[in-house]
C-alpha positions in Angstrom: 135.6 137.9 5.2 135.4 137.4 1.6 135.1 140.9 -0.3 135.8 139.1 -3.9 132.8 139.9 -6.2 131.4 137.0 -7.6 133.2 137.6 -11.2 136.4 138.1 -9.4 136.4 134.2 -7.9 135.3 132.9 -11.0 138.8 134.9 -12.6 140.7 133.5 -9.9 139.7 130.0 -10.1 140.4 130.4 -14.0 143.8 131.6 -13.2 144.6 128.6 -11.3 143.8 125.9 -13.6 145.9 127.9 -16.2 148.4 128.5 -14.0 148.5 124.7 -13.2 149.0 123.8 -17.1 147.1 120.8 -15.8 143.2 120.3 -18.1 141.8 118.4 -15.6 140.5 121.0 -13.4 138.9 122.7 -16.8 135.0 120.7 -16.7 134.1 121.8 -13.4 135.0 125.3 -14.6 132.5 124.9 -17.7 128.7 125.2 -18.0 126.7 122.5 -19.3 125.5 124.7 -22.6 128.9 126.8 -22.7 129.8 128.1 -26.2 133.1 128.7 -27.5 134.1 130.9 -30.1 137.5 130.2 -32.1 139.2 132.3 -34.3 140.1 129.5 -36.1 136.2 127.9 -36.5 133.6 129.2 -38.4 130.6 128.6 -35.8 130.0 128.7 -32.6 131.4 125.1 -30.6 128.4 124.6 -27.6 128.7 122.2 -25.3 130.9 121.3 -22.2 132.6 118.4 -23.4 133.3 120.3 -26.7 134.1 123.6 -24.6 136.5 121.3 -22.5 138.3 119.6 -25.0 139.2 123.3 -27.2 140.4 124.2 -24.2 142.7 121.3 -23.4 144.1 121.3 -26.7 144.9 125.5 -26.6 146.3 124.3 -23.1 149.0 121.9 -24.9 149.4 124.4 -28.1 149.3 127.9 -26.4 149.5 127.2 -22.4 153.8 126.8 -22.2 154.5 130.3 -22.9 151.3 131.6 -21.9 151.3 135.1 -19.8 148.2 137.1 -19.3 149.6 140.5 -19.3 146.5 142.9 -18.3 142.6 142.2 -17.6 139.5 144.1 -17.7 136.8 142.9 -15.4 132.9 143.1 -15.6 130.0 142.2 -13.4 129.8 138.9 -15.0 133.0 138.8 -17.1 136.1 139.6 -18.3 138.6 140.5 -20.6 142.1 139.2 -20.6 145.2 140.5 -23.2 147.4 137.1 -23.2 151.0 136.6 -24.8 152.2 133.5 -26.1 154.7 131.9 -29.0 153.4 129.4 -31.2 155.8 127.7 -33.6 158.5 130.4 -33.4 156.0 133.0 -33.9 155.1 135.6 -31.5 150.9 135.3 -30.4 148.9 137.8 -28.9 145.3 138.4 -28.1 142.8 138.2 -25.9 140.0 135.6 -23.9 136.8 136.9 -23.3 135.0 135.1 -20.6 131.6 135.4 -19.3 130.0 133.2 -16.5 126.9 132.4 -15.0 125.3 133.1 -11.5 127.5 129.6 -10.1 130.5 130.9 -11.5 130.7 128.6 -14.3 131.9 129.6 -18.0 128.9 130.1 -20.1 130.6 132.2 -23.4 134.6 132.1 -23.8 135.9 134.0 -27.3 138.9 134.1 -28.0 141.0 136.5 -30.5 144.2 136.3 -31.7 146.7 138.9 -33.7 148.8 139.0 -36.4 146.5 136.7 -39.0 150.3 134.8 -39.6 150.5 133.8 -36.1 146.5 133.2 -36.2 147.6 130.8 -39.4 150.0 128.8 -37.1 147.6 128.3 -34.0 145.0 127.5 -36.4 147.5 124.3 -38.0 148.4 123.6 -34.3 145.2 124.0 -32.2 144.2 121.1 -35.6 146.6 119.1 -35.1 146.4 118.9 -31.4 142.4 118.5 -31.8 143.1 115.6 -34.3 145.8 113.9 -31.9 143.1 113.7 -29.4 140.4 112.5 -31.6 143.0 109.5 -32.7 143.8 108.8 -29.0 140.5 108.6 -27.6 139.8 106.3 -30.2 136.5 104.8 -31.8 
């Protein structure tokens, strides 16, 4: 029998697309009208597609060196304290996640600390986003 709350198999199946590095497994993880919330953009991005491909480029610019090292867990959500290094730089902060009834990702924020590592994610997670924009062409 499955004693896992609802929010807890949501986490989990979070933890393993991370844990596989691999993006592909990120849309079915993602609501239709999911919002996500950058440090490095001014407004809100909504939108799976949009949701999904934030995600796949913080995948390729924060995902190597990626550890979560603790999580708080909600009803519906959670927070998790991450650790990463981004161009020689040493990242931290944290992914707040909230999902619907089905499980799926309707809100993910993320923060990040000190504002000279936020500096180099921002020029990376922009350069990544561009290089994906180029390859997927017109």
């Amino acid at each position: 029998m499955d004693a896992a709350t609802p929010a807890e198999r949501a986490l989990a199946r979070w933890h393993a697309v991370v844990e596989s590095r691999d993006p592909a497994g990120l849309p079915a993880l993602i609501a239709e009208e999911a919002v996500f919330r950058s440090p490095a953009v001014h407004t809100p991005q909504v939108g799976r597609d949009t949701v999904v491909g934030y995600l796949t480029a913080a995948f390729t610019v924060l995902g190597p060196a990626l550890t979560y090292e603790r999580e708080w867990l909600g009803d519906d959500s959670a927070v998790l304290q991450f650790r990463t290094e981004v161009g020689g730089l040493d990242v931290s902060g944290v992914d707040m996640i909230t999902w619907d009834a089905g499980g799926q990702i309707v809100d993910f924020t993320v923060m990040v600390r000190p504002a000279k590592a936020l500096q180099v994610v921002i020029e990376h997670m922009g350069a990544e986003l561009l290089r994906m924009l180029e390859a997927a062409g017109p």
